[in-house]
N, C-alpha and C positions, 0 to 999 in steps of 0.2 A: 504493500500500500504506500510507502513511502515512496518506494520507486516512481510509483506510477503517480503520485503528488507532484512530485519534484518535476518531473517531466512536463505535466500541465503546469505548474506555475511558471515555467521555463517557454512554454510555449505563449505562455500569456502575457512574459514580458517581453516576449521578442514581438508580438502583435503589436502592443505596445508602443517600442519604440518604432515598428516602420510603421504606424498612426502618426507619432508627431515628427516623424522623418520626411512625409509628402502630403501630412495635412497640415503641422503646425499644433500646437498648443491654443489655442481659442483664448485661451484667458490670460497668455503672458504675450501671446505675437497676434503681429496684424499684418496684411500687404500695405506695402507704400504705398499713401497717400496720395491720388490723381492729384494733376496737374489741372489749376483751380484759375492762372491768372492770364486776364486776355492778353491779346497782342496786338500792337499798335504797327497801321501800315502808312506808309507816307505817299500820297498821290503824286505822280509826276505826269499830266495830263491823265487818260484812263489806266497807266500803268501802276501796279503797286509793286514800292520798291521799298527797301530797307525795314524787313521784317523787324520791330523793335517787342525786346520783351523785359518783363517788371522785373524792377529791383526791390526788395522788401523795405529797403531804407535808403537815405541820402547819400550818393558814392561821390569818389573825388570823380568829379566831371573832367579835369584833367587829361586823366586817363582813357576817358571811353570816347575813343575819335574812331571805333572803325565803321563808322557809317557817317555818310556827307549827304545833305536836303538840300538840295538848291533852292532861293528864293524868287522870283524876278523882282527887279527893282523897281518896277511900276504899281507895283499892289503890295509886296513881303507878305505874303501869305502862304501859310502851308495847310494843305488840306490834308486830316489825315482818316483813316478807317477803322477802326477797333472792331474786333472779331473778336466778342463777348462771350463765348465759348458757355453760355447760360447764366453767367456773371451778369450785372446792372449795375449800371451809372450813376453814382449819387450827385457827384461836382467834379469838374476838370477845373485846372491853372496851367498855367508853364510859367515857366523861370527859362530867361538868359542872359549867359552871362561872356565873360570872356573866355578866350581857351585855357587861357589856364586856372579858371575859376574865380579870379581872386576880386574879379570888379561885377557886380549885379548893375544888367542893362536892363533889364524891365521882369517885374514880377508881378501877374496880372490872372483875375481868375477871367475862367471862360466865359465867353455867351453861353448862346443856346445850344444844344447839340440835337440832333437826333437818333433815335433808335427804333430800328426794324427788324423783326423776328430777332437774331443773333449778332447781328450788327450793328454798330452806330457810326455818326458819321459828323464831323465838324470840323467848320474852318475858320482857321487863327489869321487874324490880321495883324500882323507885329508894328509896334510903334515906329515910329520915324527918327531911331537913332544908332542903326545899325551902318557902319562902313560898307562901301564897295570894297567885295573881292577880299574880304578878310570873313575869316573862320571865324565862329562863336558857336558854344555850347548851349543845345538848345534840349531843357527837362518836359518832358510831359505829365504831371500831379493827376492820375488816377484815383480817387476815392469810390469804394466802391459801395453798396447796400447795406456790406456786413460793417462798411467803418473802416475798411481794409483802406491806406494809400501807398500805392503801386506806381514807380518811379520810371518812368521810360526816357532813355537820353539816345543823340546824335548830335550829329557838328549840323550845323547850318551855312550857308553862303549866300551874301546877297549877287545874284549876279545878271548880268545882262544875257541878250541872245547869245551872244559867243560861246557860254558853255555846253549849250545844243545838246545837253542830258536825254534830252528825249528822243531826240535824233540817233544816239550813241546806243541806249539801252533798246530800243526798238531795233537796232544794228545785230547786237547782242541774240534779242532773240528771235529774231530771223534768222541768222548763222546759226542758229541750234536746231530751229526749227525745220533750216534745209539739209540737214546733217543726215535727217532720218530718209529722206525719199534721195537718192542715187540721182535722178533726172532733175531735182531742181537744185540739186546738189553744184550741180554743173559749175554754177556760177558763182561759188566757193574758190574755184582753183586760182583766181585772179588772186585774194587774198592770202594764198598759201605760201611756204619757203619750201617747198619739200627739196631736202637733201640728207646725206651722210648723215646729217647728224641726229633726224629723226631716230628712232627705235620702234622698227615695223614688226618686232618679234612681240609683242606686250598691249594690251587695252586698259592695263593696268594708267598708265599713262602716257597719251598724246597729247602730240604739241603742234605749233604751226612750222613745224620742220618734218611730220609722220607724213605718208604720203595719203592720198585721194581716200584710198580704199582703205585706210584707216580711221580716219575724220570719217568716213562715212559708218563703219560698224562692219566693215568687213559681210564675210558671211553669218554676224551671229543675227538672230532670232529676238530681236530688242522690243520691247516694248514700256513706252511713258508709262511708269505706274503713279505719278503728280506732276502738276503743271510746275515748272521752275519758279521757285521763289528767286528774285532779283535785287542786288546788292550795291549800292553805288560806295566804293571804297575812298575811292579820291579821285577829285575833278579839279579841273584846270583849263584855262580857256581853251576851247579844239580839242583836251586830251581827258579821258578818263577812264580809270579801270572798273570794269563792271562783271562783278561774279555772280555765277545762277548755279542754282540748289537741288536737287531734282532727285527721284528714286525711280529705277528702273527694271523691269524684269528679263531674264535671258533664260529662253530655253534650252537647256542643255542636256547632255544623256540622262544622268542623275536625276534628272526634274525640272523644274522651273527654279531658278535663283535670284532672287531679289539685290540689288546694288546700290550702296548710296555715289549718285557722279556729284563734282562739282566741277564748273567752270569757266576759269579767268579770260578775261578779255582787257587785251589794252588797245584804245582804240584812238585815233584823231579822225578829228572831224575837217573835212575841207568844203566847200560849196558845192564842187566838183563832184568829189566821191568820197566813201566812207577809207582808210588806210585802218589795215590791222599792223599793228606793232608790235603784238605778240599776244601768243593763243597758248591755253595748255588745259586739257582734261584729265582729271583722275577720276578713275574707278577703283570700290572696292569693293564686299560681297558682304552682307548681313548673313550671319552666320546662325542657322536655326538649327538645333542639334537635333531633333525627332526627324529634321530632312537631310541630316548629314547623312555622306557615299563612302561607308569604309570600306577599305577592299586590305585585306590581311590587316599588316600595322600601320596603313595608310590613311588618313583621313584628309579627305579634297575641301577647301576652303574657297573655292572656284578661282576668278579672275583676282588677282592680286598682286601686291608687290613683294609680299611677303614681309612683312615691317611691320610685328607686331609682337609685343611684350609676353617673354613665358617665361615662367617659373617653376620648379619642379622639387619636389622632398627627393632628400640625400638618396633615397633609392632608387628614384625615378618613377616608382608605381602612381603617384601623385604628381599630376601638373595641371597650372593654372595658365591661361593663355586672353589678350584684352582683343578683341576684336571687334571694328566701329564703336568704340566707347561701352563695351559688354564687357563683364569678366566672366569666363565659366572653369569651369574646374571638371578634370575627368578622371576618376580612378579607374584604374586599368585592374585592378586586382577584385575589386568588388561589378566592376558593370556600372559602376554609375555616374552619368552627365549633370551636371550644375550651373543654373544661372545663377550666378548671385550678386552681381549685379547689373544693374541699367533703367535708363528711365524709359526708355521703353520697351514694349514687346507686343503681343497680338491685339491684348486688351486695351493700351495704351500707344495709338499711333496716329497723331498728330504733329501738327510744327511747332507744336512747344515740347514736345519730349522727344521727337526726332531729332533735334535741336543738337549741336555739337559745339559748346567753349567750355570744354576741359578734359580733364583724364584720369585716366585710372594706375596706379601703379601699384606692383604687386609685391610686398615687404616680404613674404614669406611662406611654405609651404610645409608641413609635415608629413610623416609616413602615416597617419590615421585619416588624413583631408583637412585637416583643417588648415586655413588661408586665412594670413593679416593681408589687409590692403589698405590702400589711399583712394579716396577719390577728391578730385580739388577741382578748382574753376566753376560756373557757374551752374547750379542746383537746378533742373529743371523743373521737377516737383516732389512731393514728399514734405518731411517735418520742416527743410529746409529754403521751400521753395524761392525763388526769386533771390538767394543769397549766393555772394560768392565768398568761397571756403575752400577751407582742409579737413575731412572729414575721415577719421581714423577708423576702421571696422575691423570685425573678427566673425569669421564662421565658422559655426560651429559644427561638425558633418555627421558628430553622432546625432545631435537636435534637427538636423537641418534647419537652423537661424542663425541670422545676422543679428549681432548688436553693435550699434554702435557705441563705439571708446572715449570719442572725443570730438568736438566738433570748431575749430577754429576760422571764426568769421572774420571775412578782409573786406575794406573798403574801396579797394583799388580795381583795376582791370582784370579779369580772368587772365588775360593774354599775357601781364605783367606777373600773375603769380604763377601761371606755366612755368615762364623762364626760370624764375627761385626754385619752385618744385625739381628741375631740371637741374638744378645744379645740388643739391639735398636734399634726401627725405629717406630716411632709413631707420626702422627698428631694430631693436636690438632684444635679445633674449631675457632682459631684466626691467621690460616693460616700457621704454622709454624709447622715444621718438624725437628724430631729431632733426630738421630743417633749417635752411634759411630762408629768413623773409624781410626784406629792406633792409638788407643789408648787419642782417647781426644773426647770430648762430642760438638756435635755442632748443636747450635740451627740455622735454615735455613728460611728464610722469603721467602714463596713460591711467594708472588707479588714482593715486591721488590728485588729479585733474591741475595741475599746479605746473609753472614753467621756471625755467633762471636761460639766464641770457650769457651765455660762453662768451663771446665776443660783441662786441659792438661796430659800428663805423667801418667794417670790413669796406676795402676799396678794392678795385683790380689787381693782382700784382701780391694781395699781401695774405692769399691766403689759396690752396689748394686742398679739391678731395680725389679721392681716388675712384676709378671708375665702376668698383663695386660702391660706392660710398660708405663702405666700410670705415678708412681710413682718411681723416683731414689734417692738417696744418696748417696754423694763421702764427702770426709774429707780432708779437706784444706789443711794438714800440711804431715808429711810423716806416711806412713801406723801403725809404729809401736811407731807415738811420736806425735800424733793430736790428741789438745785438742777441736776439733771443728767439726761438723760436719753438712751439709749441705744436707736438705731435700727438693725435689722441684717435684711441681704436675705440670707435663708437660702440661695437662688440664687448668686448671687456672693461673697456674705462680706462683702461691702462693709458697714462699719459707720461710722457718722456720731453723732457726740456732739452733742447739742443743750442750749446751756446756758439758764440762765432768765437769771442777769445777775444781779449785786450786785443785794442786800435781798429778792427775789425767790425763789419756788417754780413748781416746773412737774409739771403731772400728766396721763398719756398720757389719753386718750378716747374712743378707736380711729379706723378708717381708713375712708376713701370710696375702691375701690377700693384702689390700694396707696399711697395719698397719707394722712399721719400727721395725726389732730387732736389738738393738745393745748392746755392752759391755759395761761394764767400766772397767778399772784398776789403780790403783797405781803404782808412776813411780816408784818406789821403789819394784814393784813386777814385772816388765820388766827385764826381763835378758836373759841371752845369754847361748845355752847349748855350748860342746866341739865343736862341729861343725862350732859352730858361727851363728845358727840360734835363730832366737828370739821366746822367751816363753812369749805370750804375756798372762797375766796369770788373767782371770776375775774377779772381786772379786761379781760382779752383771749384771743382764742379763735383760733389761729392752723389753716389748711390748709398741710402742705407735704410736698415730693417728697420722693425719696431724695437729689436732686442742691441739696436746700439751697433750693431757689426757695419763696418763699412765694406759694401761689394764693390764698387765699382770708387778712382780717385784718378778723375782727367784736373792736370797741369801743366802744361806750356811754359816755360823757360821764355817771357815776352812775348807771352799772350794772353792776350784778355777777354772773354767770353761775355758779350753782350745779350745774350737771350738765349732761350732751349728750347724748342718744337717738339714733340715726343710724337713720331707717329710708327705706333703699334711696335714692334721690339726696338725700336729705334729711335736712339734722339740727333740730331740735329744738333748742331752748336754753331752758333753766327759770333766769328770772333773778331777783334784790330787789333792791330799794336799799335806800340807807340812812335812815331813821325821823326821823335827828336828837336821835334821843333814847337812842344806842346801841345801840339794833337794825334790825330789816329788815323790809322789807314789800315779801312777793311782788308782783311785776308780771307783766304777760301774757307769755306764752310768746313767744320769737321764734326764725324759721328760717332757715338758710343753705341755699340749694342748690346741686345740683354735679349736672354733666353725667356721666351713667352712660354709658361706650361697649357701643354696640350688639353682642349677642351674636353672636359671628360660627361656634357648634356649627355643623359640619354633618348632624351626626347625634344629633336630638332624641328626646324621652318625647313623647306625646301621649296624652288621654285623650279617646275620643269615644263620644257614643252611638250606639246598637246597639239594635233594634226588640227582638229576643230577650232579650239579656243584660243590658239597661241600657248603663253606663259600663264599656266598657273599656280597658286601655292600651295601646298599640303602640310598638313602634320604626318612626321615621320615619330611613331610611340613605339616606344622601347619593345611592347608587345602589340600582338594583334590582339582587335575586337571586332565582336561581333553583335549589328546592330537591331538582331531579335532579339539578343542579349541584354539591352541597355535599358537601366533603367535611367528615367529623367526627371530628376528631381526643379523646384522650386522655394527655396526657402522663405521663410517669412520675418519679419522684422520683430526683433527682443523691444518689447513694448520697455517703457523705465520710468521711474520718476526723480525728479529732482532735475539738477542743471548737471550738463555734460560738456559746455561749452567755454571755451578758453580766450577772453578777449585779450588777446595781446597788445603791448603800447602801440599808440600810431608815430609812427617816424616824424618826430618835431620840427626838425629841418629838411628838408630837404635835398640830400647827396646830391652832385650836378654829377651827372651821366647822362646816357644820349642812345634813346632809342631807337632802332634800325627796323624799318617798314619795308616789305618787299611791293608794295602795293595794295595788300591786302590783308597782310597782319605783320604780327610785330615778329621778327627772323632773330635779334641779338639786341643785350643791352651793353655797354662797352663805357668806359670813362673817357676815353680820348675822343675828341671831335674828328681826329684825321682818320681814325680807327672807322667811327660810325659813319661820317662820308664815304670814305672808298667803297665798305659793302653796302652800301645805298646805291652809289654807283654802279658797282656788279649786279645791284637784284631791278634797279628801275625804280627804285623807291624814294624815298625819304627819310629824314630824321627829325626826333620831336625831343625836346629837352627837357629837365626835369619837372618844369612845370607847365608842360603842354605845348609849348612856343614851335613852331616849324623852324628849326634851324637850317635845313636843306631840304633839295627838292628838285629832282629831274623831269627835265621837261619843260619847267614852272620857270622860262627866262625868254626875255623877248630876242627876235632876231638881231635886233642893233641896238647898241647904246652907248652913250658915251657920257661920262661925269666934265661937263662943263665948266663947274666950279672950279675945278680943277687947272691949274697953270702952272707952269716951265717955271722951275728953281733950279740952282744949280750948288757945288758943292763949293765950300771955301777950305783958307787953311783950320778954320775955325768950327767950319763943321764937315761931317763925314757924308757920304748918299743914303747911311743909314739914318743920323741924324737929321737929314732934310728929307727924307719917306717920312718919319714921326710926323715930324714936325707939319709936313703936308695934312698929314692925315688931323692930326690935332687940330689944325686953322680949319681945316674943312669942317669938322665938327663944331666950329667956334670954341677953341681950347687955344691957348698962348703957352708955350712953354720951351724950356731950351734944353732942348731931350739929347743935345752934346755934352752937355754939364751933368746932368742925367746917366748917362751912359760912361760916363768918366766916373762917376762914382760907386761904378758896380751895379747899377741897376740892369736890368734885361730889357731888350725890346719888347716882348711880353708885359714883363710887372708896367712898365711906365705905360702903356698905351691901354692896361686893364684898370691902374686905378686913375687915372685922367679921360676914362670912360665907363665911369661908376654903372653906368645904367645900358651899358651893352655888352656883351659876352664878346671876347677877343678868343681867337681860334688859330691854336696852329694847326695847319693844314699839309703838314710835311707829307711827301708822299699822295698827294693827291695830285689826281691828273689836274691837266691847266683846264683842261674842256670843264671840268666840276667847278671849278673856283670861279668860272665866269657867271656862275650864278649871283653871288656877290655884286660883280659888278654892274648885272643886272639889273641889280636894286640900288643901281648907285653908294655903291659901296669899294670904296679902293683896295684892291688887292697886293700888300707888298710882297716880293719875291726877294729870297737873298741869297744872291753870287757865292761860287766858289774862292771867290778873290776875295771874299769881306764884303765887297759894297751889296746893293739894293738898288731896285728899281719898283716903280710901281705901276701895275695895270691899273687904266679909268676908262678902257673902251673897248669895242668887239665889233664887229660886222660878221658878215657868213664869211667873207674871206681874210679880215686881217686880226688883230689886234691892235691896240692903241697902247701904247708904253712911254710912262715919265720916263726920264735917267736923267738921274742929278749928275752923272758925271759930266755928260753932255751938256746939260741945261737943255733937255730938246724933248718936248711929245711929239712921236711920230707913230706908225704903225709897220705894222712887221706881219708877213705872210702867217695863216695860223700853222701851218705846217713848220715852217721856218722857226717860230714862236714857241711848238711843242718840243721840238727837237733843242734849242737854245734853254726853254726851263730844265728840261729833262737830260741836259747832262750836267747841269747846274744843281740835280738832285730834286727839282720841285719842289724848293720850301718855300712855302705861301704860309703867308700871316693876313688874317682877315679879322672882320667882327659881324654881329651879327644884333641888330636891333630885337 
């Protein structure tokens, strides 16, 4: 009798738990909370563009420029759409203000609105004190029935017919529209580049380099499963980039498989004809596991580039994998598939939870299932909605539930705390969580819901992690004058102080695997070029563990190591010696290398070709399964009470750094201005400054210009052509000063032209092309350049074929071929010095 007790209560607890394994607990879980808050559409004639959705509170407007409303300057009216999703309208406002927040240009409640079945619909007439052709932050104040106010923001622009938005985005999607029919396709091929450089093996991604039959869809089986939503990123007179949103289905052997595409458009407008300046589609595949195709230890994830986040327990039987902003998890050893998370899925699919600004990262995996993860950037719906965060979770795979650990709210941009996330965020086996966010390193006690801040004021340059983020390093003192250095295994805690040693600086470089590179130098080999930037000048280049051993010790006998590259077992080292004559002369690059251990995943991404589809991506699992076998689970959310949420300080000042735009979102944050140009440069983009300001911008310069104010000086015994570029530039500004006297007493061109221009940002622009810096002069703004020989000269003018250049040696403005022009800065090294209102 006992036997046969034991065996039924044994059966009854295993019922038991696969009960609240695929139904859940009723009384401790719930499903996440629909997505409850409308969306705001901005009319550009019958076109709806720049899908806007609610914020749950007041964010820095700063920050949220990736959608631009154009005005016309005859009416400043914006008409917009709210799609009320069964939500009601109690009162509208808007607020605007400057871009970078800090001036309110009118704060005004709404008229009238109306509302039809699901819809409402109203138009704002803005007062009459907005600039031509300057950017302003514009809030939409949502109140809703329940009491709720729901924050919706974009840039605004007042602008004339020249920005022909309508003309561009009806461009847009006609070009997509004739993508799909071959015969009206025809008239695409005018706008194309097809060459080499397309990649006609992939649908994963085309560009305006793939050929015909790629833009077109080849032989797949496509079909629109939603009309494209339409995105205006950034406009400019004639030029704007406009992206569209759209879900697709492909029939393929397997079945039918669903895709999210996006796609960029850079386009100018002429009277004549529309010109594409560049084209690029990405595809990827919604990944639904009850339709997944395994064949032995294969599982097909269709069309893809295969770029996607997995993580796996030491054994391999458990791995978790992020696909389109989904995590699932698959045990190979028990049969079973797991969402756990995503805001959407069969029940939940609309354009506010199909919605993509952020991601998911996955902290950790064990041998029984259970997964820590992140998910950050903007909350589509659930407890969280309309918030943007870091939200810490845990699954639990005997319960099958998620609970949430932690939840830390940001007031900034999704797109700004991606980047931070990207560079930190790692758990550790002792509960703690560890991130940076604006710039300071903060360890997070996921029980005791409590933070401390490791560091502060981190800048470029003074602090590295490793690319498990396992392992970091930052340096106590300031970037260019610390002799100390601090190494710390997020895993254990274990921290190690590395000093440089009497007369001596040391500065991290980053890591080969989880092994520390860092410099050394002499303070007496720290100096400062004309610029005023610091040559921080290595005289050794040390490898070492966490346990102190030094593996690797590069020194040169009159060499100096100015910077390290690490790419993958290999560093790079950019060295000069010394001249003899108190400066440096680059010498050849030299390498260190270091043995990378062999990956030992056992459960890989792989991308292969496919006669039908082109390139597709698979999971390759350690074993086979089989998908009569699988069971699919759903977790549900650990209901709680009390607060789990972790408000961290807001950054008081503001670090000046310089955000890099590829046109469409934000690609890198960087501290150096010459840094965030260049790759503006390479992507077509822009740059925006710590507090909103367009620092640069391609495209954004007229054909011809020339600074007038501007007149022929020339050099004396008494002053140098550096000192008369100042000193130009100073009088033009209306500033008086004798920046010879100045520069006799150690100051830099730099320091004297930044504090005798308190109220504009001075930029060295070392290293940028000449063609970039004529933006500058664009705006009337002088460009100075300094010689190999010591002097300066300065750009105040451009046409399509010359440039316009002071020389004080000459006493002469003349102009110079641009080619001639390009070739003369660029063996001169291209140091331009600019500023930037």
């Amino acid at each position: 009798m006992k036997i046969v007790y034991t065996v039924i209560m044994f059966l009854i607890a295993m019922l038991m738990i696969d009960h609240f394994m695929n139904k859940g607990n009723t009384d401790i879980t719930a499903e996440m909370p629909k997505a409850t808050y409308p969306l705001v559409y901005v009319m550009e004639g019958d076109t709806r563009i720049n899908c806007l959705h609610g914020y749950d509170q007041e964010m820095d407007c700063s920050q949220l420029d990736d959608t631009i409303s154009p005005l016309q300057k005859d009416d400043r009216k914006i008409s917009l759409q709210i799609d009320l999703y069964a939500d009601s309208i109690s009162a509208l406002a808007y607020e605007v203000r400057s871009a970078d927040g800090q001036r309110l240009v009118e704060d005004t409640e709404a008229g009238s609105f109306t509302e039809s079945e699901d819809m409402a619909y109203v138009d704002l007439v803005l007062k009459d004190l907005l600039e031509e052709n300057t950017e302003y932050s514009f809030c939409l104040k949502l109140t809703d029935t329940e009491g709720r106010t729901i924050y919706y923001y974009t840039r605004i622009v007042l602008a004339d017919a020249a920005y022909h938005v309508s003309d561009m985005t009806a461009f847009a999607l006609d070009f997509h529209s004739r993508s799909f029919d071959k015969d009206r396709a025809q008239e695409l091929t005018k706008y194309l580049e097809s060459n080499a450089d397309g990649d006609n093996t992939t649908y994963s991604k085309v560009t305006i380099h793939s050929s015909f039959a790629q833009i077109t869809w080849g032989d797949l089986s496509v079909k629109e499963e939603t009309e494209p939503e339409v995105y205006v990123r950034r406009i400019n007179p004639y030029v704007a980039n406009v992206e569209l949103r759209y879900a697709l289905s492909v029939d393929m052997a397997d079945g039918c498989r669903y895709y999210n595409v996006t796609e960029y458009y850079y386009i100018r407008y002429t009277a004549e004809r529309m010109y594409l300046l560049d084209y690029e589609r990405d595809m990827d595949s919604y990944f639904e596991p009850e339709a997944a195709s395994y064949t032995n230890n294969k599982l097909s994830l269709g069309i893809s580039d295969g770029n996607l986040e997995l993580a796996e327990s030491e054994d391999g039987n458990v791995f978790a994998f992020v696909k389109e902003n989904r995590l699932f998890s698959i045990n190979l050893t028990d049969s079973k598939t797991a969402l756990l998370f995503g805001f959407y899925d069969q029940n939940n699919m609309d354009s506010r939870t199909l919605y993509q600004d952020g991601g998911i990262r996955i902290a950790s995996v064990d041998e029984t299932g259970n997964v820590r993860f992140l998910v950050y950037g903007y909350m589509n719906r659930g407890n969280h909605e309309g918030s943007v965060g870091v939200g810490c979770y845990y699954y639990n795979s005997m319960l099958n539930t998620i609970e949430e650990e932690v939840y830390i709210p940001y007031t900034g941009s999704s797109q700004r705390l991606m980047q931070d996330i990207s560079q930190l965020a790692y758990v550790n086996n002792k509960n703690q969580l560890f991130l940076i966010l604006d710039h300071v390193i903060y360890q997070i006690d996921l029980v005791e819901k409590s933070y401390t801040a490791l560091q502060e004021n981190l800048i470029q340059g003074s602090y590295r992690v490793s690319e498990s983020n396992r392992m970091i390093a930052w340096l106590t003192g300031d970037v260019d004058n610390s002799q100390e250095l601090i190494l710390l295994n997020l895993n254990t805690g274990r921290q190690t102080k590395i000093e440089a040693g009497s007369g001596r600086c040391i500065r991290p470089l980053g890591f080969m695997n989880e092994d520390l590179i860092y410099g050394l130098a002499y303070r007496t080999d720290i100096t400062k070029d004309t610029m005023g930037n610091t040559l921080f000048l290595m005289y050794d280049v040390k490898i070492q563990n966490e346990s102190g051993d030094i593996l690797k010790d590069y020194n040169k006998s009159g060499i100096y190591v100015l910077e390290a590259q690490i790419n993958g077992n290999q560093i790079d080292l950019h060295r000069v010696s010394a001249d003899g004559n108190g400066g440096y002369t680059a010498v050849a690059d030299d390498q260190i290398m270091n043995d990378l251990p062999e990956t030992t995943q056992k459960n890989t991404v792989e991308v292969v070709a496919t006669k039908d589809y082109e390139k597709i991506a698979q999971l390759a699992m350690k074993s086979s399964l089989k998908s009569d076998k699988m069971k699919y689970l759903t977790p549900k959310q650990v209901m709680y009470e009390g607060e789990r949420s972790i408000h961290l300080p807001q950054e008081e000042e503001k670090q000046e750094c310089y955000y890099v735009y590829d046109g469409y979102r934000l690609s890198a944050i960087v501290q150096q201005p010459r840094e965030a140009v260049s790759k503006a440069d390479a992507l077509s983009g822009k740059v925006i400054d710590e507090n909103g300001n367009c620092i640069w911008e391609k495209s954004n310069r007229s054909n011809v210009n020339q600074i007038m104010k501007i007149t022929a000086d020339a050099v004396s015994e008494e002053r140098s052509s550096v000192a008369v570029c100042i000193d130009t530039i100073l009088s033009f500004e209306g500033v008086s000063r004798n920046s010879m006297q100045l520069l006799q007493a150690g100051k830099s061109l730099f320091d004297i032209l930044q504090e005798n221009l308190p109220d504009d940002k001075v930029l060295d622009l070392t290293g940028c092309s000449m063609e970039s810096v004529l933006y500058y002069v664009g705006k009337d703004i002088p460009v100075m350049a300094l010689l190999n020989d010591g002097n300066a000269v300065l750009i105040v003018g451009y046409n399509e074929l010359n440039t316009v250049i002071f020389n004080p040696m000459s006493g002469t403005i003349s102009k110079m071929g641009m080619n001639d022009s390009r070739d003369y800065f660029e063996a001169n090294g291209n140091c331009f010095i600019t500023y930037s209102k």
